[in-house]
N, C-alpha and C positions, 0 to 999 in steps of 0.2 A: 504494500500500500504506500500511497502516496503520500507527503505530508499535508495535513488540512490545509485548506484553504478559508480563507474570512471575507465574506463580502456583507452587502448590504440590501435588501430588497423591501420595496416599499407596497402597500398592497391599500391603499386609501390613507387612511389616519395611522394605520398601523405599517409600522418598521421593524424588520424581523433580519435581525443579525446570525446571518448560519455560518456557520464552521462545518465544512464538511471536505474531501478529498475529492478533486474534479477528475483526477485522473487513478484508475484504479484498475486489479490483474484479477483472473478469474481465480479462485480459491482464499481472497483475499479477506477477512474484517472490513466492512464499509460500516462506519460510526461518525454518527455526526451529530449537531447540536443546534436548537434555534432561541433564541432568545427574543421575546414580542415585547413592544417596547409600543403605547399608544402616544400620540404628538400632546395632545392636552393631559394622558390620566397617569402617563410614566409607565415601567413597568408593570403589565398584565397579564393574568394568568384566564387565557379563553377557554370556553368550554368545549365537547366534543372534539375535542385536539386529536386528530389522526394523522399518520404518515402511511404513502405511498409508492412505489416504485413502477413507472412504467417504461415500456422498451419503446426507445424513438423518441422522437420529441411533440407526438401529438397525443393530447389527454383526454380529447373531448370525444364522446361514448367510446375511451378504450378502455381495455381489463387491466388493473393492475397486475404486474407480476407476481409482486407482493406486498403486504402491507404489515409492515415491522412493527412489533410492538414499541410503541412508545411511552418514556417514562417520564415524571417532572422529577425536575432534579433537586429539589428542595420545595419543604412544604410553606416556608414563605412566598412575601406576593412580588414573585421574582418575576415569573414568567419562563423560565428555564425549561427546557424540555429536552430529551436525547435520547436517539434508535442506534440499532445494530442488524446487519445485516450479515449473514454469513454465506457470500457472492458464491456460487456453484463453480466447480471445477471446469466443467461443461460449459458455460454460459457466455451466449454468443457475443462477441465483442461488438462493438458501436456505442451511440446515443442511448443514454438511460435518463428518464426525468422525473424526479424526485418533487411529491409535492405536500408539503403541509395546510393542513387546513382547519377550520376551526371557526367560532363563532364568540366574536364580544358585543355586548351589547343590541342582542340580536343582526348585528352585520356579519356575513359570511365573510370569512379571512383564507385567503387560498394564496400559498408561497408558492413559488415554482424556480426551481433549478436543476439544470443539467450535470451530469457525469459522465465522464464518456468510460468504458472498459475495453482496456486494450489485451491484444490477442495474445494467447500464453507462450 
C-alpha cells in the first residue's frame, strides 16, 4: 500500500477531510478516514454514515462492490469516522470510487473519491 493521501472535499455546507491511499496493489489493507466538519456548526457527527466501494468511476444505479464496515473513531462530537478494506488478491486493476454518505440535519451528504489499483 501506498502512503495516504489528504485532500479536501466539499459537498454543500459540509467539508469532509479524507485521508485515504489513491494508489493501491491487489492483496493490499485499503484504510482510510473522513472527518465532517459543517461551515456554521464545526465538527459533526451525521447520521446513517455509510461507506462504499464501486469499480469505475460511475455510481449512479451501480452495485457496490463492497460496503466496508465503518467505524466512528471516538464517541465525542468529533465527526471522525474510519473503514478497512481487505482489496482481493484477484481484483481487477483500474478506477475504484469510494463514496461516503450520510445525513445532517436532514440534508443528504454524499463524499466521493477515486483510487485507482494497480496491477500485481
Amino acid at each position: 500500500m501506498f502512503s495516504p493521501e489528504e485532500w479536501q472535499i466539499q459537498s454543500g455546507q459540509i467539508l469532509a477531510k479524507i485521508r485515504c491511499p489513491v494508489l493501491i496493489q491487489p492483496g493490499s489493507l485499503l484504510r482510510g478516514s473522513v472527518f465532517f466538519y459543517h461551515s456554521m456548526d464545526g465538527p459533526i457527527i451525521p447520521t446513517s454514515v455509510a461507506c462504499a466501494v464501486y469499480s469505475g468511476s460511475t455510481i449512479v444505479n451501480a452495485t457496490p462492490v463492497i460496503s466496508p464496515r465503518i467505524l466512528q473513531l471516538t464517541s465525542i462530537n468529533v465527526g471522525a469516522f474510519t473503514f478497512e478494506y481487505q482489496v482481493p488478491t484477484n481484483a481487477a486493476s483500474g478506477l475504484y470510487t469510494i463514496v461516503f454518505s450520510g445525513t445532517y440535519n436532514a440534508s443528504a451528504i454524499q463524499i466521493v473519491f477515486p483510487v485507482r489499483l494497480l496491477s500485481s
